[in-house]
N, C-alpha and C positions, 0 to 999 in steps of 0.2 A: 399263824402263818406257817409255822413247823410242820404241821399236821401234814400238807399234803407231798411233805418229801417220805414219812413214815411208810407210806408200800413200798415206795425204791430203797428205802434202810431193808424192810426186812426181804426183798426179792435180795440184796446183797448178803446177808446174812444168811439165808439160805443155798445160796451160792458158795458160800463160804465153807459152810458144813457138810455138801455134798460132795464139794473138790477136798474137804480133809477126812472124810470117810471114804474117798476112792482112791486119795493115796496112799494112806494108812491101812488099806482094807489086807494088803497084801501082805503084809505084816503080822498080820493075826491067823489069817486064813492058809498060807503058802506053808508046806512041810518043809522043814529045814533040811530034809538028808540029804548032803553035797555029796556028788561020784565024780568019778575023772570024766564018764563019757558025758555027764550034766555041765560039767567046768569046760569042754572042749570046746572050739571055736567053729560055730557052723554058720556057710555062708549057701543059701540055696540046695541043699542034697549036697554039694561037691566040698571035698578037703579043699581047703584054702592054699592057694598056690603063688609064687610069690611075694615080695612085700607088700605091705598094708598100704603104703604111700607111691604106688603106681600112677603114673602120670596119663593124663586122659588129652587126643590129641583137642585142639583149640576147633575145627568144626563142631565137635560135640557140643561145647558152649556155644557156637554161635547157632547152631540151630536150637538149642533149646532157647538163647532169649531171642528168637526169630519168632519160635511158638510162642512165647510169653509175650512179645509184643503185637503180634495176631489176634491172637485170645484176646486180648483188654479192647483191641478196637472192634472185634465182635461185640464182648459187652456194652461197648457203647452204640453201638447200633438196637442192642435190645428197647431201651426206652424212645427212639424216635419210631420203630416198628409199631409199638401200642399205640402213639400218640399224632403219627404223623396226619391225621387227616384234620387236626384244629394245628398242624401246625402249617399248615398251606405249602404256599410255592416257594416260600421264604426259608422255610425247613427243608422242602426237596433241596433246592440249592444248597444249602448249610450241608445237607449229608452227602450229595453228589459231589462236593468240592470233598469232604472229609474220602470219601471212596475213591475218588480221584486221586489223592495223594496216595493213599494205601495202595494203590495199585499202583501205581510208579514207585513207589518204595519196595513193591515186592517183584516188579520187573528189572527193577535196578539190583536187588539184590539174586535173582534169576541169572541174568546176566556177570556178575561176576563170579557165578559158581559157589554160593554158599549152599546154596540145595541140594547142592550134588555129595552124595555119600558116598568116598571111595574106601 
């Protein structure tokens, strides 16, 4: 009865051994000689200019989980796109009520000016 978990052991185990020869790799392989211009702090081409803990204003978050919560209701549109033809008129409704809301959720949030980038 054990037997047919022994592929998922050893696809585990070999998992195992590829993530501890890829963390480890650098170890063995990477030259030690530390310089100052190797030790310095580089952020895109440009010297880094004031503190590290700069505060970002709250648009910036709310459009990003704006996009995160767009993106997911995309991906859920991907699987009724494949399938919508065995899923009849029953599915069109389910997904036209579900686009329904998403777009009053994204006209609601239109409307109070979260899309706006000043």
């Amino acid at each position: 009865m054990l037997a047919q978990y022994v592929p998922v052991l050893i696809t585990f185990a070999l998992a195992l051994i590829v993530v501890t020869v890829m963390v480890n790799a650098n170890r063995f392989l990477s030259p030690r000689n530390s310089t100052d211009t190797k030790l310095e702090i580089f952020e895109c081409g440009n010297e880094p200019s004031g503190p590290a803990w700069g505060r970002f204003s709250v648009k910036f978050y709310l459009t990003a989980i704006l996009f995160i919560v767009f993106d997911v209701e995309v991906v859920f549109m991907y699987p009724y796109a494949v399938v919508f033809r065995e899923l009849g008129w029953q599915g069109f409704a389910a997904m036209s009520v579900f686009l329904f809301l998403a777009v009053i959720g994204l006209l609601y949030e239109w409307k109070k000016g979260a899309l706006k980038w000043d």
